[in-house]
N, C-alpha and C positions, 0 to 999 in steps of 0.2 A: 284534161289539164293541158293548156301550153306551154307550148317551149320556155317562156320567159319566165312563168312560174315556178317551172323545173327547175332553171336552174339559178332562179332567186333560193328554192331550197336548198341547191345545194350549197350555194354561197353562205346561206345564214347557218346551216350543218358544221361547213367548216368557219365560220367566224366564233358558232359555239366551241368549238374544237381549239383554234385559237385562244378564246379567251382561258378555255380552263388550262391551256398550255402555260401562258403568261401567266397564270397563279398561280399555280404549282412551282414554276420556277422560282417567284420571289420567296415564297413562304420557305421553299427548298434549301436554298442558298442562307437565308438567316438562321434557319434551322440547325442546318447540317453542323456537327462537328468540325472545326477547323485542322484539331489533332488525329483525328482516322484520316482523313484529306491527304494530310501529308506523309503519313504512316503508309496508303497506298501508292502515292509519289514513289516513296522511298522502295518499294517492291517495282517500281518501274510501269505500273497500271497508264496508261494514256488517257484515259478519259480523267483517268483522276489531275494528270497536268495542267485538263484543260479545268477541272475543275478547282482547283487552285488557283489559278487565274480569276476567276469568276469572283470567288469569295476574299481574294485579296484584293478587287477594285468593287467593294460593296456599294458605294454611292452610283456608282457609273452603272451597274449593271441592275439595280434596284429602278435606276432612272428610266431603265431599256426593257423592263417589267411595267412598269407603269404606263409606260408612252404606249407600250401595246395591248393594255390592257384597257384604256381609252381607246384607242386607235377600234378595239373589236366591239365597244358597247356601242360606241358611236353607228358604227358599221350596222350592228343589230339593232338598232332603233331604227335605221333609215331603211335595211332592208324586209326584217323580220314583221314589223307592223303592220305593214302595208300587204306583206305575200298573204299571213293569216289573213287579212280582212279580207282581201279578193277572193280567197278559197270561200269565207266561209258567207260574204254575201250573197253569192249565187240560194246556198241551200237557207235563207231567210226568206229568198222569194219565193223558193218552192213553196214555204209554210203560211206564204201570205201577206210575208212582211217586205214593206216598202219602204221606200224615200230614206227621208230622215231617219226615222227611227229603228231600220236595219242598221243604217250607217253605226249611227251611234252604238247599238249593241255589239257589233262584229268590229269597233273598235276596243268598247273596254273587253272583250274576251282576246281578242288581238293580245293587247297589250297584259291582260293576266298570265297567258301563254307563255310570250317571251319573257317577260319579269320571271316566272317560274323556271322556265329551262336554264335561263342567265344566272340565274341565284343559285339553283341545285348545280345544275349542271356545270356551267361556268363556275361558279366560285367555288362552295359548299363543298360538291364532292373532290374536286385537286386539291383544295386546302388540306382536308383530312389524310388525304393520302400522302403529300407532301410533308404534311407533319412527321406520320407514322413510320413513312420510310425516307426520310431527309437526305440520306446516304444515296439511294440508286435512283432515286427522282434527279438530284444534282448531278451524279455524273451521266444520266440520260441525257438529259437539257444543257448540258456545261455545252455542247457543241453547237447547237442551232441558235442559243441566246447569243453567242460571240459571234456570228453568223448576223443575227439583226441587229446588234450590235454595230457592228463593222457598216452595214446597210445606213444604218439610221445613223451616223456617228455625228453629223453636222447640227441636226434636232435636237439629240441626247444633249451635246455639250452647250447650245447652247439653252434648252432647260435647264441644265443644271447649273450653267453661271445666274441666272437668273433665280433659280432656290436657293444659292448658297450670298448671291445678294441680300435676299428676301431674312435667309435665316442670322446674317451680319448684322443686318439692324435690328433682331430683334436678338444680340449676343448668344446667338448658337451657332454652334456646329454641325455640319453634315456629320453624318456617320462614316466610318472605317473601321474595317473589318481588325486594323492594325492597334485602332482604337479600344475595341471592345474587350474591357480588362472587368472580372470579379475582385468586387471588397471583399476580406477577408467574412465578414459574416454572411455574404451570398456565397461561398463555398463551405461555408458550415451548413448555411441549410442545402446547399444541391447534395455535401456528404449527407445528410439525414435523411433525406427524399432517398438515396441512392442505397442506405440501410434500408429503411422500411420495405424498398424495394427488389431488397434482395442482392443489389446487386455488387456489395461489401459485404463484409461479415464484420459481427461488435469490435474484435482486433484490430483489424485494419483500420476502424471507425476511429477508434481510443489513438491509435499511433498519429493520424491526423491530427487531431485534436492538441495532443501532444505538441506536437512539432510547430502549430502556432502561437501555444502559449513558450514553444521552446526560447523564442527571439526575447523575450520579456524578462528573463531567468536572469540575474545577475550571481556572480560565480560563492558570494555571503552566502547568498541563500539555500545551497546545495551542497556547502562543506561541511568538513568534521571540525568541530573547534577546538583552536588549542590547547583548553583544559581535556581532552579528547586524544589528543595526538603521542602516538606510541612512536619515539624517537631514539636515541642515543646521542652521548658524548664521544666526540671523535675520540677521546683519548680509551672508549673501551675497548676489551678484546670480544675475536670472534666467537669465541670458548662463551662468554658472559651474554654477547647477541641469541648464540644457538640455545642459552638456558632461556631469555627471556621467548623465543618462540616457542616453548612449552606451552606459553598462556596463550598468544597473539599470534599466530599464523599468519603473517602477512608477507609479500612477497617482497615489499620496496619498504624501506625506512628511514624517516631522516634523519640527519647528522647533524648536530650543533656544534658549536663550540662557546660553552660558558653556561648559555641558556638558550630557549627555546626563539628568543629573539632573535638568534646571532646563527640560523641554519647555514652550512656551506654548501651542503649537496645531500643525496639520497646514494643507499647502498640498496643493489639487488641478490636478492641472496641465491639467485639461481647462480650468476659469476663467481659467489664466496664459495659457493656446494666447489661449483668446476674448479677453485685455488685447491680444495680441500680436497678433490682426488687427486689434485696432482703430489702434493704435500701437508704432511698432515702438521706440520712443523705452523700453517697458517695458522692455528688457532690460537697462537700465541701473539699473532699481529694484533695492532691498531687496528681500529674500522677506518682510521683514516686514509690507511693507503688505498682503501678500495673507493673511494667517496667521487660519487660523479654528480654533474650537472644537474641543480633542478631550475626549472623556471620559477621565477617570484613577481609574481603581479599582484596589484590594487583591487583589494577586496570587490569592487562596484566593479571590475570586469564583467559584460556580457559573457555567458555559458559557450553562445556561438563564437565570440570571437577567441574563447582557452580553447574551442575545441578544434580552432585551425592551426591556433600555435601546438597545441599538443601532435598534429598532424605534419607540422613543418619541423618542426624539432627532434620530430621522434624521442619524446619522453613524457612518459605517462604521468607526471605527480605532479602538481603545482601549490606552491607555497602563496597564501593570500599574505597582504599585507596591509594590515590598516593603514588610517591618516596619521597615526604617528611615527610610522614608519617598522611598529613591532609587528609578530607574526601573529594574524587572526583566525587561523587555522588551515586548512590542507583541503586537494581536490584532485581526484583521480581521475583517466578516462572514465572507468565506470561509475560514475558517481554524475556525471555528465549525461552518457547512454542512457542510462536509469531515469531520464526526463522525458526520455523517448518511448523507450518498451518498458516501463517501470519496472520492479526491483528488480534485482539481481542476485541470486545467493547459490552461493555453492556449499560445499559438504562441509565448509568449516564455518556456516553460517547457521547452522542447526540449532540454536537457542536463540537468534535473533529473530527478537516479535517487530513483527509489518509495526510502522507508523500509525496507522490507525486501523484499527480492530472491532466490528461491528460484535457486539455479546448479545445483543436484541434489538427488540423494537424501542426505540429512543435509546439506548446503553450502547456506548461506545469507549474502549480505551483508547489511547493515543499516546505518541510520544513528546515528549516537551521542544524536540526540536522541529513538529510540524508547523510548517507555516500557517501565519494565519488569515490566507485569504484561500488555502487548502479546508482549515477547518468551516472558514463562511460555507465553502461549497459543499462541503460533507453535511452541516447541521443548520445551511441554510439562516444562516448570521449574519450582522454587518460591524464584527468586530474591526475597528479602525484605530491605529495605536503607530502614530508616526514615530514614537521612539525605539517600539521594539520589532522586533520580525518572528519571535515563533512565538507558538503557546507557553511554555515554558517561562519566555521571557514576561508574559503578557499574565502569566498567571502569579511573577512573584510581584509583579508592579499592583495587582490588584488585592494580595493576601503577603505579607510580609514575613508570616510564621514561618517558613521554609520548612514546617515539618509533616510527616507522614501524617496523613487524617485532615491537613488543612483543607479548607474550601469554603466556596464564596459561590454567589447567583449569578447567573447573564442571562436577563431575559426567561427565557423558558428553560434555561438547562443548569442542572449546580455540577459546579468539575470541583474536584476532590484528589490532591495529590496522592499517589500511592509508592509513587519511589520516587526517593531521594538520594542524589550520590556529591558529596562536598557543595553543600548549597543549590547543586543545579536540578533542577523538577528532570526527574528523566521520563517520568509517565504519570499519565492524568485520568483518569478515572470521569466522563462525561454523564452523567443520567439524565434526563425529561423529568421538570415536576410532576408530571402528570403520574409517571411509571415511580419515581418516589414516594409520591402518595398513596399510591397502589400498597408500595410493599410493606410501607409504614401502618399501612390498614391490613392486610395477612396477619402481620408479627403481632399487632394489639387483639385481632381475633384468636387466634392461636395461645396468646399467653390468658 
């Protein structure tokens, strides 16, 4: 072998080398997370500053991936073809083969050669790896690509005014790293890929979930209504408050004056306990002296934005208000929270039944104040009812009797009121035709 062959080897060696470097780097840089990047920043890592840099100027450095990764096939076409053919001409003649038609074969194996080393080699295998480990592939390369970078910087830019001409007339944009934002349904499915994968657990899963339907929530849809609402007239005593907490353990209460329209504030009775060691003479007060600040907002309030005023005010209770300026019922932090990690109950919540209640396969109870694009989801429905908002309301608008035992069809399911409190459905009774026909056929066997 000569000198010249030799070190056409080793030049096409390192151009392969080269090329798989330039691929691994792009693949690397698009890959890599942008939020560990800077998570290592913030621990002070140097490679990682430089790789920050990298993935904060993505067009520029994608441009400098590219350019050299032309710059290396180019290279291996011009060197690589030619070194195999002359190696392997000689051993053609030994076998007798001449002229032409050595040439021609010791070119298509030539060129099978390098197409295979450039493909596996060069592309194939740094792509997979660059995938795989996106993290220490970029900050390996974050320094040498700013490196050619820097080298090539007059080519790079103007390539890429030239692509970003190219891409103006045909109304796109280059890419940027600063650009690249998730819709809200490409982070539901990366959450679901990231469940299946182990890499959340169903809690964490359900809290996400949560927290995008949370912006949607308007503050109607999550209150107690005011046929609901457990209040007082300022002019009672505290004597007649501590009887009525025999039934209703709550901590905050509202205060009217006249009616439930006319709220002025809420009483905490943790403050009345502290009146009441100091002086037992308090029980003989007005709840009025004690009556402090509630907020009162517009039934349509966003969820998110009561739960910053409950944040900036420091006060837990907010009074809704319908469009006619009367009270539409009441809305606590936890009532809020409860959207997030759902329910909430503590030890004097021991008789209250969940919202909806699975009994079996197709039987479900439910409460009449669940919503009903809740029930769609539970029973896989497209009940749509722009006047009202829960089951409840949705069930007296379709069955008028208001009494225990009424019920009506929807589709595949018959719901069946089971309690009743002053006209309002407080629970609903859902069954499957299917699972009704069933039991209707037991009961006629049996009898």
């Amino acid at each position: 072998m000569d000198v010249e062959i030799a070190i056409k080897l080793v030049l096409f060696v390192l151009l392969i080398a080269f090329t798989a470097f330039f691929v691994a780097s792009e693949f690397a840089i698009v890959k890599v997370r942008s939020t560990r990047i800077d998570q290592l920043v913030s621990e002070g890592n140097v490679a990682a500053k430089r790789a920050k840099k990298v993935i904060s100027h993505l067009d520029e450095y994608l441009s400098a991936c590219q350019l050299g990764i032309t710059i290396t096939a180019l290279g291996l076409g011009w060197v690589g073809e030619s070194t195999v053919e002359r190696i392997l001409h000689p051993l053609f003649e030994l076998v007798g083969l001449h002229g032409q038609g050595a040439s021609i074969i010791s070119f298509i194996i030539a060129f099978g050669v390098v197409t295979f080393l450039h493909v596996v080699v060069g592309e194939l295998a740094p792509k997979t790896l660059a995938i795989q480990k996106a993290e220490q592939v970029t900050l390996a390369i974050s320094g040498p690509i700013i490196a050619f970078y820097t080298i090539m910087y007059v080519p790079i830019r103007i390539l890429n005014g030239s692509a970003r001409l190219l891409a103006k007339a045909f109304g796109l944009k280059m890419m940027s790293e600063n650009e690249e934002v998730h819709s809200e349904e490409e982070l539901r499915m990366i959450m679901s890929d990231s469940l299946k994968g182990g890499e959340i657990n169903p809690s964490e899963y359900n809290y996400m979930n949560r927290i995008f339907e949370f912006d949607d929530r308007i503050a109607k849809e999550v209150m107690v209504p005011r046929t609901e609402i457990s209040s007082f007239d300022k002019t009672v005593t505290i004597q007649e408050i501590f009887e009525q907490m025999n039934i209703e353990q709550y901590t905050r209460y509202p205060v009217y004056d006249g009616d439930k329209d006319h709220i002025i504030g809420i009483v905490n009775m943790k403050q009345i306990l502290s009146e009441m060691i100091r002086s037992e003479d308090t029980r003989t007060h007005e709840v009025e002296r004690y009556v402090q600040p509630v907020i009162q907002v517009i039934e349509t309030i966003p969820i998110s934005d009561l739960l910053i005023k409950f944040q900036v005010e420091r006060i837990h209770m907010a009074i809704l208000l319908d469009e006619y300026g009367g009270t539409s019922g009441l809305v606590t932090i936890e009532d809020i929270i409860e959207e997030i990690v759902g329910e909430i109950r503590d030890e004097f919540d021991a008789d209250e039944l969940p919202e909806h209640h699975k009994l079996g396969e197709g039987h479900y109870n439910v409460s009449g104040k669940l919503l009903l694009s809740e029930i769609n989801d539970i029973l896989g429905l497209t009940i749509n009812d722009d006047d009202v908002d829960t089951v409840g309301g949705w069930f007296m608008a379709n069955n008028e009797e208001g009494v225990v035992g009424a019920k009506f069809q929807y589709e595949n399911f018959v719901f069946t009121a089971t309690e009743i409190n002053n006209h309002q459905i407080v629970r609903i009774d859902v069954l499957k035709v299917e699972k009704l026909q069933e039991e209707s056929s037991s009961e006629e066997e049996e009898n």
